[in-house]
N, C-alpha and C positions, 0 to 999 in steps of 0.2 A: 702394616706400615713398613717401610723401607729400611733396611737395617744401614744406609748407606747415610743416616740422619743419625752423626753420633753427640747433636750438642743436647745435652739432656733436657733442658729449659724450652726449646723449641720439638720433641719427644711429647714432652709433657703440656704443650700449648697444643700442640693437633689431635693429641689426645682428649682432649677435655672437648675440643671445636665439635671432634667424630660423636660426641654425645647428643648435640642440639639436632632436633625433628629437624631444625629447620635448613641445616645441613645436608644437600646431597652430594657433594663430593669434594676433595680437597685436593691440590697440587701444588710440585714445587717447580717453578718456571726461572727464568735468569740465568745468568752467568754458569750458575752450581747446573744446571743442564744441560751443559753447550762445552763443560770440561774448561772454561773461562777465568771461576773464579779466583781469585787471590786472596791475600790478609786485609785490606778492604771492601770486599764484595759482602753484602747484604743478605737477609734470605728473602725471594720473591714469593709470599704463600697465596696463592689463589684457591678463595673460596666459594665456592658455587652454593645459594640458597635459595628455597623454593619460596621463600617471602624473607622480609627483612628479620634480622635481628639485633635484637633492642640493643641501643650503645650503652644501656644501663649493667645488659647481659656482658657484654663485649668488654667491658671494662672489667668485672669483677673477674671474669677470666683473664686477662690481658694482665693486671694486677699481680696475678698469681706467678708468673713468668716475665714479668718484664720491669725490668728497673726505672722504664720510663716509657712512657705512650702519647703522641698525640693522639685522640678519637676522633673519627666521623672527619676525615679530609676531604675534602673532594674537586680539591684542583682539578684532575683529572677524572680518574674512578672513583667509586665510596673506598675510602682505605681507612686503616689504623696502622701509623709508623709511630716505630718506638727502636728502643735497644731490648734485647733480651736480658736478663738477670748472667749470664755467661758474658755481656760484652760486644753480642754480634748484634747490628743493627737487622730489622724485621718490614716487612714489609706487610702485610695483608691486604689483601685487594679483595674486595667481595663483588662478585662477578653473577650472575643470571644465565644459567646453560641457555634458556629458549634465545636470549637477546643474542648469544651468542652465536646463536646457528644461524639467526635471521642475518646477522654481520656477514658471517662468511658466508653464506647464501649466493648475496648482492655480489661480495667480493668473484666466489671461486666459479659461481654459473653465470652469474651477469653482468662483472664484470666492469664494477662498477669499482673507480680507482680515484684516488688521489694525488695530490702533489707530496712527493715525501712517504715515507715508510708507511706505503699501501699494504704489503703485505705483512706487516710485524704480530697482528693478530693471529694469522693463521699459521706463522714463526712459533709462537709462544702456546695452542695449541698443539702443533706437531711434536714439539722437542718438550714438552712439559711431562713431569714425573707424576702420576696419579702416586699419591698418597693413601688416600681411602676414599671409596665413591658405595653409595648404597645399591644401584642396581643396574651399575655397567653407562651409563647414560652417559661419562667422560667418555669413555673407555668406544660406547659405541661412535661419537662424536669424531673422535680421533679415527675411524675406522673409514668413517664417511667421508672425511674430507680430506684420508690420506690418498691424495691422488696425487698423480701426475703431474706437475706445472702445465696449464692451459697455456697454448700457443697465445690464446685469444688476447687472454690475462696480457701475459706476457708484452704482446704488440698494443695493448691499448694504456699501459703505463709509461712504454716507450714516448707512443704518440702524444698522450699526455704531458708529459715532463720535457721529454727533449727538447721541443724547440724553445723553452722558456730559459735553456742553455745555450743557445747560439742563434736560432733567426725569429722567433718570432718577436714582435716589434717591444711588448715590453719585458723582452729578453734583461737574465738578471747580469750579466755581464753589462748591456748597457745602463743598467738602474745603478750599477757599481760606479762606473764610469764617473755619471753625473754626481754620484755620492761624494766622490774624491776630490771632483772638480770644486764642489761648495766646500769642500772639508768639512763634510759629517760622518765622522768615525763615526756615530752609532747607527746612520744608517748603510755603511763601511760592514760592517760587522752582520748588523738583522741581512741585510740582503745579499751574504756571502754563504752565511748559514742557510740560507732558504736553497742558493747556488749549491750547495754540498748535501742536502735532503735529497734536490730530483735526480745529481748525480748516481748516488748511491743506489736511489728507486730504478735508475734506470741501467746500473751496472748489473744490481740482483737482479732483475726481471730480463736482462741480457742471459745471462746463465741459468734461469730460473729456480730461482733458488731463493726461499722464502724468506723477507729481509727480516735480518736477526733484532734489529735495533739500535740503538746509538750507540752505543760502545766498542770502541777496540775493529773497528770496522776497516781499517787498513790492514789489521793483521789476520781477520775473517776473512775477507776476500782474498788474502793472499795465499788461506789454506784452502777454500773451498772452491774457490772459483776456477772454471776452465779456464775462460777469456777475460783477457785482462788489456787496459791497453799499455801502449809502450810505455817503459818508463813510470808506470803506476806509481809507487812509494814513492821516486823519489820528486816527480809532478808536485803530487799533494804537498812531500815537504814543504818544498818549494812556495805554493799557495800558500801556505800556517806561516812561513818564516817571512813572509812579505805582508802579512796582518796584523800588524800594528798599529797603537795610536798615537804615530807621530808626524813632524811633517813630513819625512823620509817618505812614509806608507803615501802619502798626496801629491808626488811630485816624481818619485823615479820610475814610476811605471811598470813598477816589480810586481805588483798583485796585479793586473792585468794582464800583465804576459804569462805570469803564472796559470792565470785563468784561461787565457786562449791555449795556451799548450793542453791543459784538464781537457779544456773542452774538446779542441784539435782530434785530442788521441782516442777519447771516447767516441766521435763520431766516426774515426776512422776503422775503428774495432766493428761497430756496428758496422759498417759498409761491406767489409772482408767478411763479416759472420753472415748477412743476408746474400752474397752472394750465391 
């Protein structure tokens, strides 16, 4: 185990984990991986098992270490979020290596993309810390899929997202528009967010560069990225400071113009970068 894991509680929770058969490997993913974290950041534990284990098991370890636990979430993944006995909120994710390989498979050979944080999966395998693994199986996983950003990849996230930024018919700049005109902040809002998902999918996959996730994403791309377009920071400011639900936000035409400058400049980045 990684000596760079100094809260005891969470020590003593991956330890206990590295016992169950049905444990093959454990990592710590997030923020604590990317040099991100602060005095609110979480721990993201991902744990890889060859079959399920029991939330009866899960709890009596989780108990041990944690001053509080939801069991068995699965909004999303199978999790267990709690706070540790130290204070730090805990994340567990229980994860399947094979499900996993078959994801990135589609993703990194076939190229098969989405709207929004296409590549976060194969983000959070790259940059994730192995903990403990019984027979290299992370360890090889991460070897296999450290490749190169595919050009392919790359132009088909573009092709994908782009135009639901500026021409294609039910572009979200226009879904915005009509939002404003009925004045429906919350559809103001859902479909600004969706407008800031393909942006981003389509800035990382500009620089190829495996999209990190929702957080702090202004100040990621401002360290990592080549290509940037003009004006980046303070564009977006701009967009966030015109999103509000007032009538102001329905009436002076600040988040739309906000929105065609974003867009404006991103498409203009791409045109200079393909040339």
């Amino acid at each position: 185990m990684t000596s760079t894991l100094t809260d005891p509680f969470l020590k003593g929770l991956i330890e206990e984990l590295t016992q169950q058969a049905e444990v093959e490997c454990i990592a710590l993913g997030g923020s604590h991986t990317l040099s991100m974290n602060d005095k609110w950041s979480d721990f993201d534990l991902y744990v890889y098992l060859n079959q399920p284990l029991s939330v009866q098991l899960r709890k009596q370890i989780t108990d041990k270490y944690c001053q509080s636990m939801e069991l068995n979430q699965t909004f999303w993944e199978t999790e267990d979020d709690g706070v540790l006995k130290s204070g730090t909120e805990v994340e567990i994710i229980y994860r399947n290596l094979d499900d996993m390989e078959q994801d990135l498979d589609a993703l990194i050979n076939q190229h098969q993309v989405s709207l929004g944080y296409t590549t976060c999966f194969w983000a959070n395998l790259l940059n994730c810390q192995i903990l403990f693994e019984r027979d290299n199986k992370l360890s090889q996983l991460k070897q296999t899929f450290g490749l190169p950003y595919p050009d392919a990849l790359a132009n088909a996230i573009i092709e994908k997202n782009l135009p639901l930024l500026c021409d294609a018919f039910p572009n979200y700049p226009k879904q915005i528009k009509k939002a404003l005109l009925r004045q429906d902040s919350f559809s103001v809002l859902h479909r600004t967010n969706e407008y800031l998902a393909s942006y981003f999918d389509v800035l990382f996959a500009l620089n190829k560069i495996p999209h990190p996730g929702e957080k702090r994403l202004i100040d990621f791309a401002e360290e990592h990225c080549e290509f940037l377009p003009i004006n980046f920071k303070k564009t977006l400011e701009s967009l966030f400071e015109s999103i509000n639900i007032t009538e102001q936000c329905h009436t002076d035409g600040s988040l739309i113009s906000a929105l065609d400058d974003a867009t404006n400049n991103l498409v203009s980045l791409i045109d200079i970068h393909r040339r």
